[in-house]
MIDOSE-1310 file (N, C-alpha, C; in nm, 2 decimals, decimal comma, always signed):
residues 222
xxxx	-1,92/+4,59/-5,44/-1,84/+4,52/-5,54/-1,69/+4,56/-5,51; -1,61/+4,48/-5,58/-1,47/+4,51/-5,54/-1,39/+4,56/-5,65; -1,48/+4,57/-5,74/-1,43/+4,62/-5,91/-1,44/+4,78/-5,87; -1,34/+4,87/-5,90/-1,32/+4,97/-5,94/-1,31/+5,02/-6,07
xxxx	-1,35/+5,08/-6,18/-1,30/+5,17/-6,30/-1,26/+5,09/-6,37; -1,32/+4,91/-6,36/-1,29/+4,79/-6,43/-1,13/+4,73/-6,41; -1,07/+4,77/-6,26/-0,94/+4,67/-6,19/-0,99/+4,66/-6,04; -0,92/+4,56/-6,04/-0,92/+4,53/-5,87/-0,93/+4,66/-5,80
xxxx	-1,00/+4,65/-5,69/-0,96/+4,77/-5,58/-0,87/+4,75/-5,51; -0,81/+4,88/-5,42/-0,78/+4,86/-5,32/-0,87/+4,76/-5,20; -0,82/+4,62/-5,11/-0,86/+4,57/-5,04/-0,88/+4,66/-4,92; -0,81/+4,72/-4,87/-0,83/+4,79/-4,79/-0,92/+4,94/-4,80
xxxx	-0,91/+5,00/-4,90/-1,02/+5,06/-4,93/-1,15/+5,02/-4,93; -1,20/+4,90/-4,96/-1,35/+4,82/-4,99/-1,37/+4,85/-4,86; -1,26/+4,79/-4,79/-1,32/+4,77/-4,65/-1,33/+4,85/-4,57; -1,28/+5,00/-4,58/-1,29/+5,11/-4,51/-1,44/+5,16/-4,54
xxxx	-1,47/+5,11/-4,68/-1,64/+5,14/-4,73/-1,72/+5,04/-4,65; -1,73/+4,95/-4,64/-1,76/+4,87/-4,50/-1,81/+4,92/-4,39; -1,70/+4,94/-4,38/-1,71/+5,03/-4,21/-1,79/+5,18/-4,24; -1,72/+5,22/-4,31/-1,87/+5,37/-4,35/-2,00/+5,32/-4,36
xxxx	-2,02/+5,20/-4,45/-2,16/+5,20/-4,44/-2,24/+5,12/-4,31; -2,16/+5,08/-4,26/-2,22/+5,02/-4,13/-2,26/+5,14/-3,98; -2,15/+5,28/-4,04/-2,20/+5,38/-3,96/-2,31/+5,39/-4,04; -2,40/+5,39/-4,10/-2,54/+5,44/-4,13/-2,65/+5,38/-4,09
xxxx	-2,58/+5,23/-4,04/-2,72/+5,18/-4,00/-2,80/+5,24/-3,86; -2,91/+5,17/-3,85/-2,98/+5,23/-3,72/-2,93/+5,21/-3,61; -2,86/+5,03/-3,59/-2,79/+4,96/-3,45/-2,67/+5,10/-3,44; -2,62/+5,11/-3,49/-2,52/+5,21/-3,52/-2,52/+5,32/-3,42
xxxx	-2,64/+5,41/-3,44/-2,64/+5,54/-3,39/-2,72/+5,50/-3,23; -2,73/+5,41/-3,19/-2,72/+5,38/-3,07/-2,62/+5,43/-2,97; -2,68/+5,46/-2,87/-2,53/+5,50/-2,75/-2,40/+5,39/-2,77; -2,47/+5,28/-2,70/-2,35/+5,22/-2,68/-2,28/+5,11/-2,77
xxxx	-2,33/+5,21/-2,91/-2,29/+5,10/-3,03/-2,15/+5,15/-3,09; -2,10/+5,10/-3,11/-1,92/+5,16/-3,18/-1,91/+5,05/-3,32; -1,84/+5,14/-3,40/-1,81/+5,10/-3,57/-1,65/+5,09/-3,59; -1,59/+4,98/-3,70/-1,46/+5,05/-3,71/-1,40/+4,94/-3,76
xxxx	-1,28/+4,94/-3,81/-1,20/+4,80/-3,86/-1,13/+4,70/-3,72; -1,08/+4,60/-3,76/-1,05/+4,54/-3,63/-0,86/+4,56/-3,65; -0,81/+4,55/-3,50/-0,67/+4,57/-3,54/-0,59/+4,51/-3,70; -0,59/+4,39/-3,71/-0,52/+4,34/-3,84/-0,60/+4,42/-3,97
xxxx	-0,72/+4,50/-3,96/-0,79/+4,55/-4,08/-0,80/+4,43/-4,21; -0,89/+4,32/-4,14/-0,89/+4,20/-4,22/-1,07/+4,22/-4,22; -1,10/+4,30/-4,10/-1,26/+4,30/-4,11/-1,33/+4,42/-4,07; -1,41/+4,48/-4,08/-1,52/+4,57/-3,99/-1,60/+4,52/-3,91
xxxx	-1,64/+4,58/-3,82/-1,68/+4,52/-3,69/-1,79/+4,60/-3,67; -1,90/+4,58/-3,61/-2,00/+4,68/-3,53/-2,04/+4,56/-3,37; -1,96/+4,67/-3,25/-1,99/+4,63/-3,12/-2,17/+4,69/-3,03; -2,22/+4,60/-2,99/-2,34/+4,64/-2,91/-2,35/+4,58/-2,80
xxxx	-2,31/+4,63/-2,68/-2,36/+4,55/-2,54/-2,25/+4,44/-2,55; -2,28/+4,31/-2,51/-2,16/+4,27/-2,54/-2,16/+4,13/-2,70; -2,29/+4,21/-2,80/-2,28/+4,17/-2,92/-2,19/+4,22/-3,00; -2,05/+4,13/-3,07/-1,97/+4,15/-3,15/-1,98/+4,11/-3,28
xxxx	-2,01/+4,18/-3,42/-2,05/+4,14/-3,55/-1,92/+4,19/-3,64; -1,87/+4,11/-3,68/-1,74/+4,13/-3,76/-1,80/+4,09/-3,93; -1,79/+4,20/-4,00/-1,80/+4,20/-4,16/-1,70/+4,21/-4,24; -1,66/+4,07/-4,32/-1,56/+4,10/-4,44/-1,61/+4,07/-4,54
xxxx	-1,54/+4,17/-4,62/-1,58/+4,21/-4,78/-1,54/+4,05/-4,84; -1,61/+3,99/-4,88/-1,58/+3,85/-5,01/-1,56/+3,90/-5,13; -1,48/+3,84/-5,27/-1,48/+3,80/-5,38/-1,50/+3,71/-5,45; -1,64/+3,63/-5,45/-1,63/+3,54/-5,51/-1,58/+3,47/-5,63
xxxx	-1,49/+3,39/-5,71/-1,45/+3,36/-5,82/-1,45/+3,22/-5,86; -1,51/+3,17/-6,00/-1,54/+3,01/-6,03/-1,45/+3,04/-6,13; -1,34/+2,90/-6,18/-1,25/+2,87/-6,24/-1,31/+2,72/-6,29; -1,30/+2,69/-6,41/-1,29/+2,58/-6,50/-1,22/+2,46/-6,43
xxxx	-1,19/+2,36/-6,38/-1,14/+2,21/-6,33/-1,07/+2,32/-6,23; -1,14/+2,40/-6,13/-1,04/+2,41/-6,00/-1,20/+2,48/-5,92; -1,10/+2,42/-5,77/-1,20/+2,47/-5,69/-1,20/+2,65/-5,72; -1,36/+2,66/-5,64/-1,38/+2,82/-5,63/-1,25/+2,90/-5,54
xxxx	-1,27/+3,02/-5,56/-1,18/+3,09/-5,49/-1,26/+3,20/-5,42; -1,24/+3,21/-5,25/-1,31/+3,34/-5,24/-1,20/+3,45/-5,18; -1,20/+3,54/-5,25/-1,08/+3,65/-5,21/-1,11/+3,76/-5,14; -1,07/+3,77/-5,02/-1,08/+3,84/-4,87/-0,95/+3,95/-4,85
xxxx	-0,97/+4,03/-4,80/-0,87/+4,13/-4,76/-0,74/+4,06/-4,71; -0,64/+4,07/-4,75/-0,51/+4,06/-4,70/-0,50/+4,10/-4,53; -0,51/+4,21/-4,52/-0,49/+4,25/-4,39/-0,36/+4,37/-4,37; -0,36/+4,44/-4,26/-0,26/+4,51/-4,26/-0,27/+4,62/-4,32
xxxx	-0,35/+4,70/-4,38/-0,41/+4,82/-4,45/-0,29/+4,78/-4,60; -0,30/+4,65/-4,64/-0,25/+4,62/-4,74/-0,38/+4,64/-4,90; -0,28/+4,67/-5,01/-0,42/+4,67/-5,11/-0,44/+4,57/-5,15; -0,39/+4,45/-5,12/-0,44/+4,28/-5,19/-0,54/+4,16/-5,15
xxxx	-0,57/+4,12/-5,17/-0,70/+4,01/-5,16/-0,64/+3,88/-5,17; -0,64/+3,78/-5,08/-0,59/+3,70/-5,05/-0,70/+3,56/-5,12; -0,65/+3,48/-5,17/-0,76/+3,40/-5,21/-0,74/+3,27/-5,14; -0,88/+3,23/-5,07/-0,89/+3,14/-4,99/-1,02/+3,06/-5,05
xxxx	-1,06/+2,94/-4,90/-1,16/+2,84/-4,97/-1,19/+2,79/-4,82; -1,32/+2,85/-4,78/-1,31/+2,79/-4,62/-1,38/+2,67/-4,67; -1,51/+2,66/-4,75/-1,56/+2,55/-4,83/-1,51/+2,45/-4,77; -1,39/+2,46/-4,90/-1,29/+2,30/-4,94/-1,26/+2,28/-4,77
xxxx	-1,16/+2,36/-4,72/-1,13/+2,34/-4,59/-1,27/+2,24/-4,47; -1,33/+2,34/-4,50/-1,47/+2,27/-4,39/-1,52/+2,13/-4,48; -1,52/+2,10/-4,61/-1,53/+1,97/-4,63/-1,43/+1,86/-4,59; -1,29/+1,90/-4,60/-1,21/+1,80/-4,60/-1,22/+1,78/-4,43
xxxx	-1,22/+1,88/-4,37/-1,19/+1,81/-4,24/-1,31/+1,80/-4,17; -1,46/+1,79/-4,24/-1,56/+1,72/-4,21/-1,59/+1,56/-4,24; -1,50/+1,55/-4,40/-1,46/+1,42/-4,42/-1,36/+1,30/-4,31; -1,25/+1,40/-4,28/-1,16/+1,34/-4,17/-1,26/+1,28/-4,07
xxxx	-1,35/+1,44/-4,01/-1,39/+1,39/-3,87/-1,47/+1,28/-3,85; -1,57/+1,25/-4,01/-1,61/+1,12/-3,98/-1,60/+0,99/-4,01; -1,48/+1,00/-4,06/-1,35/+0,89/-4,10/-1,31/+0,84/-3,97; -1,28/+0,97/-3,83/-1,24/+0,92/-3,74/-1,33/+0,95/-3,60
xxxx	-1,43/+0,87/-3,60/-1,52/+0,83/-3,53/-1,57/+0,98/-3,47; -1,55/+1,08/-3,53/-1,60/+1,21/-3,43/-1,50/+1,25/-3,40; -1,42/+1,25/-3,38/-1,30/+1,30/-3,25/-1,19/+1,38/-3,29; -1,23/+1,42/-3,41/-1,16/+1,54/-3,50/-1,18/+1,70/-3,43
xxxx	-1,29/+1,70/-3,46/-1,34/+1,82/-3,46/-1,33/+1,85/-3,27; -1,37/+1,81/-3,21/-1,38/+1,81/-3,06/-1,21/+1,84/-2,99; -1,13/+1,77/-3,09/-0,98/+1,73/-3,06/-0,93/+1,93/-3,08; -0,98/+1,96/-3,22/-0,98/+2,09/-3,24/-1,00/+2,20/-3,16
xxxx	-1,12/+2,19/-3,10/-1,19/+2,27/-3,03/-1,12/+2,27/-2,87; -1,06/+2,15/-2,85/-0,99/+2,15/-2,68/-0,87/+2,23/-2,72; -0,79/+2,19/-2,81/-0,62/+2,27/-2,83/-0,73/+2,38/-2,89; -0,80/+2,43/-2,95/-0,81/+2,60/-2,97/-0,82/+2,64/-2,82
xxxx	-0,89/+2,60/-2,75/-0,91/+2,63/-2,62/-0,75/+2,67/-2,55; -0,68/+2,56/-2,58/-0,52/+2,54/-2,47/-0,48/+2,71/-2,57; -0,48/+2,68/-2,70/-0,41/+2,78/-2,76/-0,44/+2,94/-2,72; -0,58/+2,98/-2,66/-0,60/+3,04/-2,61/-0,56/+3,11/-2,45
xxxx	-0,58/+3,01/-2,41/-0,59/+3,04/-2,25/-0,41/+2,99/-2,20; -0,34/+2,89/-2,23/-0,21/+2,87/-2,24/-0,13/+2,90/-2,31; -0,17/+2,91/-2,40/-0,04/+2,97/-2,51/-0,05/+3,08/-2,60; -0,16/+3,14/-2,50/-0,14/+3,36/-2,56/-0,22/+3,41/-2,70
xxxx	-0,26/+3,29/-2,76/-0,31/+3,26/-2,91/-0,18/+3,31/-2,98; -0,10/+3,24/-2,92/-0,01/+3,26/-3,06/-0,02/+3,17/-3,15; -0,09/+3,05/-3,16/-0,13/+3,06/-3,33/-0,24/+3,08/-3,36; -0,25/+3,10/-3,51/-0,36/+3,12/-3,58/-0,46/+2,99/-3,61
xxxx	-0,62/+3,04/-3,54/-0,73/+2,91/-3,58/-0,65/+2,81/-3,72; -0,68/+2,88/-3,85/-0,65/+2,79/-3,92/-0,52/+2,70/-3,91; -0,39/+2,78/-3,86/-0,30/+2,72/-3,84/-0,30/+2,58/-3,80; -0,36/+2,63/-3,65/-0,38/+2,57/-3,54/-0,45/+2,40/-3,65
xxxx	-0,56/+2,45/-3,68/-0,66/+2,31/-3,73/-0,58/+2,25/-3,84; -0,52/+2,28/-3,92/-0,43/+2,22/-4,03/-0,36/+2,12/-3,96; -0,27/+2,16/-3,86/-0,15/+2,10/-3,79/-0,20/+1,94/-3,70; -0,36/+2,04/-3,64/-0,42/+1,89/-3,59/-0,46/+1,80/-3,67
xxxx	-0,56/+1,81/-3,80/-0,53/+1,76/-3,90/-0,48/+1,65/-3,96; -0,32/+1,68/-3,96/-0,25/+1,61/-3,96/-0,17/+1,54/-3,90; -0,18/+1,61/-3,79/-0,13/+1,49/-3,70/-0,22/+1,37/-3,67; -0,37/+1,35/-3,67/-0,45/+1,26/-3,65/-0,43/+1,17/-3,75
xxxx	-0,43/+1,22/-3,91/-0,45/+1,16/-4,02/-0,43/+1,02/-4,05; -0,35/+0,99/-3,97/-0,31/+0,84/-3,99/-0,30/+0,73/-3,91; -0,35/+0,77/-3,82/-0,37/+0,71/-3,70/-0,57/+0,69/-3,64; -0,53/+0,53/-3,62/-0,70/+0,47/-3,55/-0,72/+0,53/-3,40
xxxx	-0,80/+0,62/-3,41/-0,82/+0,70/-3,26/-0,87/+0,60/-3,17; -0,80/+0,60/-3,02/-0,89/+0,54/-2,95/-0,93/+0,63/-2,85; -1,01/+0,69/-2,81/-1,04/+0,83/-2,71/-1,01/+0,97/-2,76; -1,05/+1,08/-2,69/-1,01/+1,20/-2,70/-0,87/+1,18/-2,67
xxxx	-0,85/+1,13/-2,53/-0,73/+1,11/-2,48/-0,64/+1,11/-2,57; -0,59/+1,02/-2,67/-0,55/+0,94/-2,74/-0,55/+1,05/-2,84; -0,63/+1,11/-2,90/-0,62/+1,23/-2,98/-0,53/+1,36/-2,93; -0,59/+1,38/-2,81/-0,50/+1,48/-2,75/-0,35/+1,45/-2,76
xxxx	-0,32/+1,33/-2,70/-0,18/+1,30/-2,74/-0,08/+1,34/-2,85; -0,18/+1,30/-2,96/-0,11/+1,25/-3,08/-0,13/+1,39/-3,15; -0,23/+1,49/-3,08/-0,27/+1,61/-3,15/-0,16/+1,70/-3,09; -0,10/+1,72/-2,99/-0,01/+1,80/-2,91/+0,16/+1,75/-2,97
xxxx	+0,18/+1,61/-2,96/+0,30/+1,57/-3,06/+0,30/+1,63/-3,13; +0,21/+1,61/-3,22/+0,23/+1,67/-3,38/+0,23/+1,85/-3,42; +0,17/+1,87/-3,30/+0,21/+2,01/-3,34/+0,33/+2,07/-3,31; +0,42/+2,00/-3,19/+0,54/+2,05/-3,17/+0,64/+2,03/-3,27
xxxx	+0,62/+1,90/-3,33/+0,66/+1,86/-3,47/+0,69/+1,98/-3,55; +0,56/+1,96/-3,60/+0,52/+2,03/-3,75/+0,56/+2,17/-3,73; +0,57/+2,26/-3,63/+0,63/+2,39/-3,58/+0,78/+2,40/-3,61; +0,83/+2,34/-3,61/+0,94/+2,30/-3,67/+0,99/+2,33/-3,81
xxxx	+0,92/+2,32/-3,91/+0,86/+2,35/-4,04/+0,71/+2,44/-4,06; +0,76/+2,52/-4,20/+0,62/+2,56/-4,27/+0,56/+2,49/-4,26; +0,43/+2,58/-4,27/+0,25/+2,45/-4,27/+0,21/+2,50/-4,42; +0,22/+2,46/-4,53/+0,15/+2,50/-4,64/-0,03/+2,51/-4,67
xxxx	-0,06/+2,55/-4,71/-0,21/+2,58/-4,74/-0,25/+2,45/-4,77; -0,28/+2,45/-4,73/-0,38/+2,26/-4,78/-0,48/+2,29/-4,90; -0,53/+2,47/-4,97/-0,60/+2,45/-5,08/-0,50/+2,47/-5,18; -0,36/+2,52/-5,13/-0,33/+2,56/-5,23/-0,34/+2,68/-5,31
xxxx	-0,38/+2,77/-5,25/-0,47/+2,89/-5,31/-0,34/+3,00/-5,21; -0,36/+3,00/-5,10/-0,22/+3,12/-5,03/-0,09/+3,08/-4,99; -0,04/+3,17/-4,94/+0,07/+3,11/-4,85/+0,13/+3,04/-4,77; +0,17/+3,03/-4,73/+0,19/+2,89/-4,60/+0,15/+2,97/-4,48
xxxx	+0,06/+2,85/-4,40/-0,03/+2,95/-4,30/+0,03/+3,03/-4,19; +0,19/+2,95/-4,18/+0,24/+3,03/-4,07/+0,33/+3,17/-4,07; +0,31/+3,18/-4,21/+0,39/+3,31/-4,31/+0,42/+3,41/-4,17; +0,33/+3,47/-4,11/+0,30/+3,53/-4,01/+0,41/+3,52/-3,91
xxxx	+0,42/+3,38/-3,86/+0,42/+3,34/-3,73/+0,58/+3,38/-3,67; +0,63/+3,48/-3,57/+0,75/+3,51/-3,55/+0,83/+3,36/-3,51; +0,92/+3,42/-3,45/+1,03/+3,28/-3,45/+1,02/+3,30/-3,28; +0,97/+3,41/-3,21/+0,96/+3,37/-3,06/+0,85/+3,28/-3,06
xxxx	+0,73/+3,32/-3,11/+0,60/+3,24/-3,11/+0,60/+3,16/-3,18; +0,66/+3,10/-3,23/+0,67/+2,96/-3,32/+0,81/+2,89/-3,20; +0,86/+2,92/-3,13/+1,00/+2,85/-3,01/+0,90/+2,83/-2,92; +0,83/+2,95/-2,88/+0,73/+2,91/-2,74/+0,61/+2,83/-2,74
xxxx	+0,58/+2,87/-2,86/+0,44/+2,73/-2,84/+0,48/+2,63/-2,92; +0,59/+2,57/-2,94/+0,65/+2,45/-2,93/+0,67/+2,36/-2,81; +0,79/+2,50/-2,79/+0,76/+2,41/-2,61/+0,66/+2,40/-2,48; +0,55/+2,47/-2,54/+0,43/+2,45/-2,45/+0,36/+2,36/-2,50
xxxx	+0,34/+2,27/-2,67/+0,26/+2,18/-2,70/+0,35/+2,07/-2,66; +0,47/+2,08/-2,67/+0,56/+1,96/-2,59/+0,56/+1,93/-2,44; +0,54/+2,05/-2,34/+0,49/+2,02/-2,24/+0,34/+1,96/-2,21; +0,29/+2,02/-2,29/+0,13/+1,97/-2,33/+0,14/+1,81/-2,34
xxxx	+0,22/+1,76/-2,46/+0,18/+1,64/-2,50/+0,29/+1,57/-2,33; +0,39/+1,60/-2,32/+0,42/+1,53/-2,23/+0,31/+1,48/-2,08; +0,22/+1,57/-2,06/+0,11/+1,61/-1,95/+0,01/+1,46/-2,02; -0,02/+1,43/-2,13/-0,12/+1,40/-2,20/-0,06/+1,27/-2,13
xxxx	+0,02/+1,23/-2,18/+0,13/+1,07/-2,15/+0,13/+1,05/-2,05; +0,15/+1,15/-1,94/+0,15/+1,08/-1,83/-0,02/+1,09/-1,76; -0,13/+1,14/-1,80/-0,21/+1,12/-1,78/-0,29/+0,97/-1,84; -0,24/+0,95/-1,97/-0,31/+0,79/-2,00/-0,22/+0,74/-1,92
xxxx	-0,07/+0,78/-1,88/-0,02/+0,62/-1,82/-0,08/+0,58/-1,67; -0,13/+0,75/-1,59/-0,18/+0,70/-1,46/-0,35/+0,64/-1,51; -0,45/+0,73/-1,58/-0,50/+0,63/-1,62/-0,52/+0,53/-1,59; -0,45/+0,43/-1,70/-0,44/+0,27/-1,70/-0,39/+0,23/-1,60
xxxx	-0,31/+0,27/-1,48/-0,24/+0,26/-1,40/-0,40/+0,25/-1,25; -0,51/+0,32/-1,30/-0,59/+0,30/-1,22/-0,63/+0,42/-1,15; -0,51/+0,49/-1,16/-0,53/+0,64/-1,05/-0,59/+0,75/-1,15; -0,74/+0,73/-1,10/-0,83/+0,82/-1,22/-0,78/+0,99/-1,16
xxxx	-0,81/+1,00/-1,02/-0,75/+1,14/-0,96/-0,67/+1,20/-1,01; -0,50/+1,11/-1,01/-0,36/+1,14/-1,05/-0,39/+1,18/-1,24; -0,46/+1,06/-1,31/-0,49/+1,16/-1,41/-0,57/+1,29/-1,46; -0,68/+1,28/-1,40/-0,76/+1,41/-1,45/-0,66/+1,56/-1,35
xxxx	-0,52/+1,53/-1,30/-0,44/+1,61/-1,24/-0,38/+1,66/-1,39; -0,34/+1,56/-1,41/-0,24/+1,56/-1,52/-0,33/+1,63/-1,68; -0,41/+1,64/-1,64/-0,53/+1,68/-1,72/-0,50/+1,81/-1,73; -0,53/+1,83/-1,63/-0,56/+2,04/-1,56/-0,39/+2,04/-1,56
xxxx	-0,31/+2,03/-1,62/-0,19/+2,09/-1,59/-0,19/+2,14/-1,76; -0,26/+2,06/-1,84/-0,28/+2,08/-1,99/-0,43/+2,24/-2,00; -0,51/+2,19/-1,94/-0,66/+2,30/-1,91/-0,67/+2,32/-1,79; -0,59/+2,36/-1,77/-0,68/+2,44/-1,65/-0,76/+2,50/-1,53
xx	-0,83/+2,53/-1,66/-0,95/+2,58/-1,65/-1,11/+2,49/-1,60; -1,10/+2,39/-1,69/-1,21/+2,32/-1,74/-1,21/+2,24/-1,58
């Protein structure tokens, strides 16, 4: 529980009990099993082989004409509890994705990828899917292609400006985000989308080669 002496606890304390009680288990006292919080101290972790299990403390809370709230460690060996709603989040943008023929979620999953391996993860997952999100929202998809496009635009956009919480429940998601890493992965989703453009224009142009070039200048990898 996260009640203390009948107040809140320390968030960072719950979660230091976390991590103690995860040293007791049996996987635990394994040789090559290691216990402990993760850098941001947003979770406890227990590593095995190359099995990674990350545990965070929840709060659940139900409110009268509002969504639920679940309140998670702040982070940072901070004592506060951040109240979130992955729920809401995972309904709305399950609603989107099949609003827009599938091509939501997949569109998600390529830029987490780029954000990863090109752009250092300097943003944050949620960040990251809010921003695509929105850039799709109002627009008739035609291909991934076509998503990618409009998905890489919009983030160099929206980087430009705060991303506010879409539940409404915390801070604006990019609270975090420095002003080098919010300049550089602007201009890498702008190189990005520029890559995207001239890939549909060779494309249609016929030169399938010259595009899937123009492809791998965006991944890759792949």
């Amino acid at each position: 529980t996260a009640l203390y002496d009948g107040t809140w606890a320390s968030a960072d304390r719950v979660l230091e009990r976390v991590a103690s009680r995860l040293q007791t288990l049996p996987i635990a006292k394994l040789d090559d099993a290691t216990t402990g919080l993760n850098a941001k101290r947003k979770s406890a972790f227990i590593k095995l082989g190359g099995l990674n299990i990350d545990v965070t403390p929840v709060v659940w809370a139900r409110f009268r004409d509002a969504i639920d709230r679940y309140y998670m460690p702040q982070g940072r060996g901070s004592i506060w509890w951040k109240p979130t709603n992955p729920k809401e989040d995972q309904r709305r943008l399950s609603q989107q994705n099949q609003a827009q023929k599938g091509l939501v979620l997949p569109t998600i999953r390529m830029v987490k990828w780029w954000n990863q391996e090109c752009n250092k993860e300097r943003l944050k997952g949620i960040h990251l899917e809010v921003m695509v999100e929105r850039a799709l929202a109002a627009h008739d998809l035609n291909g991934i292609g076509h998503a990618l496009h409009l998905a890489f635009a919009g983030i160099s956009d929206q980087l430009r400006n705060t991303c506010p919480d879409p539940t409404g429940l915390g801070p604006a998601l990019d609270v975090n985000l420095s002003e080098a890493d919010r300049r550089d992965s602007c201009a890498l989703s702008l190189a990005a989308w520029r890559c995207a453009i001239s890939a549909t224009a060779l494309y249609q142009a016929g030169d399938t080669r010259g595009a899937q070039g123009a492809w791998r200048e965006v991944f890759p990898k792949v």
